[in-house]
N, C-alpha and C positions, 0 to 999 in steps of 0.2 A: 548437657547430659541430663541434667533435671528437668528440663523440658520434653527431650525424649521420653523419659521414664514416667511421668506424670500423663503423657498422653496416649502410651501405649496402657498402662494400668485404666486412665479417663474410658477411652474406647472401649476396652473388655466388659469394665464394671456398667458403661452407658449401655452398650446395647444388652445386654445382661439384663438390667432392669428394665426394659422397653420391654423385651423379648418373654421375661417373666411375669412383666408387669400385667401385659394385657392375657396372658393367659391364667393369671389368677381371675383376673375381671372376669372374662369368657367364663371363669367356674362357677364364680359367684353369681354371676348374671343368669345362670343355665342358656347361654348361649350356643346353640346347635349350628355348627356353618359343617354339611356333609360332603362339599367339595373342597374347603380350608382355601377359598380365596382369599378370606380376607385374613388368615394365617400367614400365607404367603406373601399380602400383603405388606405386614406387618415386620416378617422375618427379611424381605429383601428391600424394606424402603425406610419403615420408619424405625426400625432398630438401627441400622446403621447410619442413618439421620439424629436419632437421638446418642447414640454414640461417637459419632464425631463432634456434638457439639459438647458431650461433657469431654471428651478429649482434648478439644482447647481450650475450655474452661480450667480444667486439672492443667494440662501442662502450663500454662498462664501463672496461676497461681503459684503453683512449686516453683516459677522460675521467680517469680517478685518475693518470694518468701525465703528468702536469702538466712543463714543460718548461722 
């Protein structure tokens, strides 16, 4: 169950910060993309890439971290 719960929270928070991450960059950068490919990019590849790996990472953890 702490594996569950560790990887469902992992995923959220992962693509989360992928998701926000690179749209802070784009603001600071004054990045212009007027069609958001590489937005889209971003929101359907490497967000949920970076969110599945912190989701086994977090659920991994919570489960060796016995209490």
């Amino acid at each position: 169950m702490r594996f569950i719960l560790g990887f469902v929270l992992g995923l959220v928070a992962g693509y989360c910060a992928v998701l926000f991450g690179w749209v802070a960059y784009t603001n600071l950068m004054g990045s212009h993309h007027f069609e958001g490919a590489a937005a889209m990019q971003v929101a359907f590849f490497f967000a949920p890439l970076g969110g599945l790996l912190a989701a086994l990472v977090l659920g991994v953890w919570w489960q060796k971290s016995k209490r």
